[in-house]
BALUMDO-184688 format. One record per residue (C-alpha): chain; residue number from 1; residue in three letters; x negated, y, z negated. Coordinates in pm, whole numbers, plus 32768, in hexadecimal, padded with zeros to 4 digits. Layout:
- chaine,num,residu,u,v,w
- A,NUM,ALA,X,Y,Z
...
//
This chain:
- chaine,num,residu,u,v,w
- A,1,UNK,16A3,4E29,BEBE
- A,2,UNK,153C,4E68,BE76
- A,3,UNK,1407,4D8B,BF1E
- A,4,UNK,1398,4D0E,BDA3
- A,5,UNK,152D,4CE1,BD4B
- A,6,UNK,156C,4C04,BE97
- A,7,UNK,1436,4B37,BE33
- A,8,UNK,1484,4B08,BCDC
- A,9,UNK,15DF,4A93,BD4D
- A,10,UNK,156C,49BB,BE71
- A,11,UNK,144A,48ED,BD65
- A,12,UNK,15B8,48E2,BC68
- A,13,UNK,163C,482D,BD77
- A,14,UNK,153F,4749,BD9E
- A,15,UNK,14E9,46E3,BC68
- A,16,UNK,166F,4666,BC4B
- A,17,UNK,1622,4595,BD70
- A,18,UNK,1512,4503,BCF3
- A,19,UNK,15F1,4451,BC0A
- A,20,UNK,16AB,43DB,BD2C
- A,21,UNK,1784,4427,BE55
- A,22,UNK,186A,4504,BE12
- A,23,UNK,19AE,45F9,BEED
- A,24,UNK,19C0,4783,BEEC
- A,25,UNK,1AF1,4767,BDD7
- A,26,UNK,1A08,468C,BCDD
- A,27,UNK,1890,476F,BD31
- A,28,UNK,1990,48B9,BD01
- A,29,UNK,1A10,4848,BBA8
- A,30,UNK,18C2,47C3,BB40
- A,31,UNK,1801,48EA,BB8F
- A,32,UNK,1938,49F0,BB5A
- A,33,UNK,1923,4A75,BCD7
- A,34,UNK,1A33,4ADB,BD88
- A,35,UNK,1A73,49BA,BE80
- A,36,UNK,1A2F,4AA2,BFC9
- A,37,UNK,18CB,4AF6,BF30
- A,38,UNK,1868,49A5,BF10
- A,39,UNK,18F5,494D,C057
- A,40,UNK,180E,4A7D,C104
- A,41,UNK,16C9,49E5,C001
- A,42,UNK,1735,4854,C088
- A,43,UNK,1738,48C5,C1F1
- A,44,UNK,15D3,4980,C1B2
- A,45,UNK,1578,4868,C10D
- A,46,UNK,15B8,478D,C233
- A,47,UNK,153C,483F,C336
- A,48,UNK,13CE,4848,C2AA
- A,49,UNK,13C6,46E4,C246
- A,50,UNK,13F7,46E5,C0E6
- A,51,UNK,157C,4642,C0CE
- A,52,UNK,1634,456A,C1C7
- A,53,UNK,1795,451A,C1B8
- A,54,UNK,1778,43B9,C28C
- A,55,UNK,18ED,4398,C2C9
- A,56,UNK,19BF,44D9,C320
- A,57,UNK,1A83,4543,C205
- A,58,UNK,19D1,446B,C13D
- A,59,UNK,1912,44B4,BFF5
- A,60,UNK,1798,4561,C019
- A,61,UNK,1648,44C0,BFB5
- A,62,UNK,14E4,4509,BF9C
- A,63,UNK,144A,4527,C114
- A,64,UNK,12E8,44CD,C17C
- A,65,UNK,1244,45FC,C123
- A,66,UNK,1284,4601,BFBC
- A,67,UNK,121F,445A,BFD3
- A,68,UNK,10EA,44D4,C09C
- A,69,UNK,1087,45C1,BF5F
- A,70,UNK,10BE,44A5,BE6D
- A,71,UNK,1003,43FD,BF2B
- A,72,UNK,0ED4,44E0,BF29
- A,73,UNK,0EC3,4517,BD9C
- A,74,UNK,0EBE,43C2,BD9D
- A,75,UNK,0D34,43A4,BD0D
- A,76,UNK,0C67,4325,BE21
- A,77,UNK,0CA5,4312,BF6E
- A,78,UNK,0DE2,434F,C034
- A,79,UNK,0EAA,4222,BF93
- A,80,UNK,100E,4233,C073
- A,81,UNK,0F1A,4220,C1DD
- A,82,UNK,0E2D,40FF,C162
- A,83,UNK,0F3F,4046,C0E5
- A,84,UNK,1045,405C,C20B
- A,85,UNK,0FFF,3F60,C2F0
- A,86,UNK,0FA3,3E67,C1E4
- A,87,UNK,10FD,3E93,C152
- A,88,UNK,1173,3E43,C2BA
- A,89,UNK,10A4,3D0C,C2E5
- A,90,UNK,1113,3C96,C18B
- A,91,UNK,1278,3CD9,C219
- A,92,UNK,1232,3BFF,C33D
- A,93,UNK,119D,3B00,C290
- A,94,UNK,12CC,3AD2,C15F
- A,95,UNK,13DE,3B47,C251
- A,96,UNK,143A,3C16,C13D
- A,97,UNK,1409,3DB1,C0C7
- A,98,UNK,12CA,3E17,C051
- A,99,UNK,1283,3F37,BF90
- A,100,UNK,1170,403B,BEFA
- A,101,UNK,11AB,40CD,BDAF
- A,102,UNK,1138,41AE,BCC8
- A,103,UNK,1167,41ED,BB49
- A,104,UNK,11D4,4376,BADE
- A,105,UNK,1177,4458,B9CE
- A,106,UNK,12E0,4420,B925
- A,107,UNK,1296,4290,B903
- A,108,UNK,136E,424D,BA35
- A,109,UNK,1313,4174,BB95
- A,110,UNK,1305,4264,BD07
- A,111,UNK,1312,4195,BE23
- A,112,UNK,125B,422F,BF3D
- A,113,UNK,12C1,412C,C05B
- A,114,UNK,137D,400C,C0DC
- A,115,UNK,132B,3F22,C20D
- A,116,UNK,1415,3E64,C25D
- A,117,UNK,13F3,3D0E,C2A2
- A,118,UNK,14A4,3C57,C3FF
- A,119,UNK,15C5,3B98,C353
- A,120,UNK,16FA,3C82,C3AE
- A,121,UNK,179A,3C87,C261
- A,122,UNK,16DB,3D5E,C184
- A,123,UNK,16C5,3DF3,C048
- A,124,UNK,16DE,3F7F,C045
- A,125,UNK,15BC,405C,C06A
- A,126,UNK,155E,40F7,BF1C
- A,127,UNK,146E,4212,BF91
- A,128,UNK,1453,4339,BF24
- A,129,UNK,1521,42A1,BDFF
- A,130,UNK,14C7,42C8,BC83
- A,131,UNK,1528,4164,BB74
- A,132,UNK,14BB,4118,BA11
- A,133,UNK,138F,402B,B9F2
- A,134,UNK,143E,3F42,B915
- A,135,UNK,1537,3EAA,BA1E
- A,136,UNK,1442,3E84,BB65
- A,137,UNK,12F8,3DAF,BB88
- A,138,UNK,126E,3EB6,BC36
- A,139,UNK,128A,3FBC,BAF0
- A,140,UNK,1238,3E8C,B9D6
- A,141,UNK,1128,3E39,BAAD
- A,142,UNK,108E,3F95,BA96
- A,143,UNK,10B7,3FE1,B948
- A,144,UNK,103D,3E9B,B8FD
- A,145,UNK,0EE1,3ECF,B9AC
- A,146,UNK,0EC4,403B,B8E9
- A,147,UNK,0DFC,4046,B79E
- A,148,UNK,0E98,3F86,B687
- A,149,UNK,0E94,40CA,B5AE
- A,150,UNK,0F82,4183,B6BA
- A,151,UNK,1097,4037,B698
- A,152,UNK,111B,40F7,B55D
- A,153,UNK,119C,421C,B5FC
- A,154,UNK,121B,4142,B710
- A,155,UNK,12C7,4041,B616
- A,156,UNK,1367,416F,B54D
- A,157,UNK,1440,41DD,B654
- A,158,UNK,15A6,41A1,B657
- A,159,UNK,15DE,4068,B749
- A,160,UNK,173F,4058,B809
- A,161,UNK,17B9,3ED0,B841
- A,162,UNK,182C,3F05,B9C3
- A,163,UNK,189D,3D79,B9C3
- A,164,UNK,189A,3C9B,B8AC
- A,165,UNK,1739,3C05,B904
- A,166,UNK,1674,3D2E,B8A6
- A,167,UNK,1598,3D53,B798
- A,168,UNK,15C8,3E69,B6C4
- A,169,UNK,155A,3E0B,B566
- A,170,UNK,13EC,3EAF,B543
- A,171,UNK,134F,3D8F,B4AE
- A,172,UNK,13B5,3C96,B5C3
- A,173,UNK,1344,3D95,B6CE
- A,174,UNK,11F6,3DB0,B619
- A,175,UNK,11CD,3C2B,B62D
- A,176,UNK,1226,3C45,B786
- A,177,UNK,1125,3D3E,B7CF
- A,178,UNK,101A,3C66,B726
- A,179,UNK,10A1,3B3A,B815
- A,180,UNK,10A8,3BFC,B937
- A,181,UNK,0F28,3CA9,B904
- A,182,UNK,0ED9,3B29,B8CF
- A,183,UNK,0F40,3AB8,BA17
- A,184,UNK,0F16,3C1F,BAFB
- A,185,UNK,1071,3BDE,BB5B
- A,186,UNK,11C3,3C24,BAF7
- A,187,UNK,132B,3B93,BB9B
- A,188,UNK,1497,3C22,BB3B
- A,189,UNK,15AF,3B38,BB94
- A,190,UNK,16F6,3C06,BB79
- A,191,UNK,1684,3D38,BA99
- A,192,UNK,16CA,3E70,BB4F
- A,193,UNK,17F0,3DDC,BBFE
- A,194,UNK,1879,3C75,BBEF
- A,195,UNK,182D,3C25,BD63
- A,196,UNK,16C0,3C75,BD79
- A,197,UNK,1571,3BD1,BD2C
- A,198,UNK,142E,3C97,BD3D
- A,199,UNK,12B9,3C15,BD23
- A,200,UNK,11A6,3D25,BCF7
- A,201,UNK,0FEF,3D5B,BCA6
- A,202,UNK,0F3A,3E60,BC7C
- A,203,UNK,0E6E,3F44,BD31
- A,204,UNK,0D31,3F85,BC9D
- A,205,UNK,0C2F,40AF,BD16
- A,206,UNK,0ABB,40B2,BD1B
- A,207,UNK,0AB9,40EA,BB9F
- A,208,UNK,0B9B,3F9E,BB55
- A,209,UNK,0C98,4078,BB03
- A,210,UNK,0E2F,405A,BB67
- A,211,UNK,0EAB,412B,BC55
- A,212,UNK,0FCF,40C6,BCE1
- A,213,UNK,1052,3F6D,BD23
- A,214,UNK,10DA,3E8E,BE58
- A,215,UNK,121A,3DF5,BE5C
- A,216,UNK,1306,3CDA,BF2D
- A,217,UNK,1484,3D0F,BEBD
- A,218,UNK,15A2,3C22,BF6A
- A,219,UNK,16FF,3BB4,BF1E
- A,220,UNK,1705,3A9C,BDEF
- A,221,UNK,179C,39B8,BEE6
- A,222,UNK,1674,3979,BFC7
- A,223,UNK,1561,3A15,BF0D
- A,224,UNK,1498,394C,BEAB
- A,225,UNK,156F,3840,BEF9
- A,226,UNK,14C6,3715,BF32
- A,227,UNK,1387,37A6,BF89
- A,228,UNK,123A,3771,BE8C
- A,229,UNK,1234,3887,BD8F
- A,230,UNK,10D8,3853,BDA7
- A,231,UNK,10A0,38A2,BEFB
- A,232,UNK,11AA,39DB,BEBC
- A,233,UNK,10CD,3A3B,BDBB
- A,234,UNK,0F5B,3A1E,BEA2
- A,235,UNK,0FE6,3AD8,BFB5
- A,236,UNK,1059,3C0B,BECF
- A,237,UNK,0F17,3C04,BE34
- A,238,UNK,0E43,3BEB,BF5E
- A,239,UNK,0EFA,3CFD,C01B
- A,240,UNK,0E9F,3DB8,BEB8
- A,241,UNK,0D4D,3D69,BEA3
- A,242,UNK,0D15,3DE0,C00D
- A,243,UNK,0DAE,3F3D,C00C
- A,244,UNK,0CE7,3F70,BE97
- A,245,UNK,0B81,3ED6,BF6F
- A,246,UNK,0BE2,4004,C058
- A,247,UNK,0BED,40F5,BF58
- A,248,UNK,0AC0,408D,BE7B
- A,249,UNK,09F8,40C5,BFFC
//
């Protein structure tokens, strides 16, 4: 196998897991490799950083290097280490996971990190992990925040109903949008999966510009709860407004 052949296999592998985790059966048939090729590309892969497999014999993800280079085309400065330990005070402070995000070429949400909070049940980590923007707060959030002549593109996409709470029709996510730029903040109760609730804001550069949003996800049963949405909201927003005072400075 050629130097240019291996690399143009190894970025084929990774640009199936940026749609997701995924095994060495599923990235074979997807990128029609023989399954011990893309087990020699995975274990490459791995060893400089750019996949982990967190359990063994489990499925393979996006690793901290490829994060790390999101991270730096992120306009401005380096988004993922400004934002880190406000993610883990905002953690602390909810006792619930909070997360950085950012929006991707194709329309769709990358999350970038997760700190989780103390409570010892928590949702899973999404990192590394790729979700349309109509079904999280942190993606509606974001495209929300974008220029109004961009929401077209957005809107004309095909929208998949994961549960029946989320909103597919274009016109109602359009309204939503306009809600949601109101108020700089958006919530989903039960939209990418029936158990979770997610509050997000946006992270705005030097420029006033979005790029990239904070999030607090938790299981529908505590979160929020009986806690102020207000106060939910205030925290998320502050912990926003702090990493985007960082990287206008």
């Amino acid at each position: 196998m050629s130097g240019v052949q291996s690399v143009e296999r190894a970025f084929a592998v990774l640009q199936c897991l940026s749609a997701g985790p995924a095994g060495v059966s599923d990235l074979a048939a997807r990128t029609d490799l023989p399954k011990s090729t893309v087990a020699r590309l995975l274990a490459t892969l791995v060893e400089v950083g750019a996949v982990e497999q967190p359990e063994p014999g489990g499925d393979y993800r996006l690793g901290q290097l490829v994060l790390d280079l999101a991270a730096g085309a992120v306009p401005s400065d380096n988004l993922l280490g400004i934002a880190r330990q406000h993610l883990v005070e905002l953690a602390e402070a909810l006792d619930e996971a909070a997360g950085l995000s950012v929006l991707t070429d194709d329309g769709g949400v990358l999350y970038l990190d997760q700190a989780d909070g103390p409570n010892p049940v928590q949702v899973r980590d999404w990192t590394g992990e790729r979700l349309p923007f109509h079904c999280v707060s942190s993606g509606l959030v974001m495209v929300a925040h974008r220029p109004r002549s961009e929401w077209p593109s957005y809107l004309a996409r095909p929208h998949q109903a994961f549960t029946s709470a989320t909103t597919t029709d274009p016109d109602k996510l359009e309204h939503r949008l306009r809600q949601i730029r109101e108020r700089g903040i958006a919530w989903t109760i039960g939209e990418l999966a029936d158990d979770i609730a997610s509050v997000a804001a946006p992270v705005l550069d030097r420029r006033g510009e979005m790029v990239g949003s904070v999030h607090v996800h938790g299981p529908t049963y505590r979160f929020p709860g009986e806690r102020d949405t207000t106060d939910i909201e205030d925290l998320v927003a502050e912990a926003a407004h702090r990493i985007g005072r960082r990287l206008r400075y």
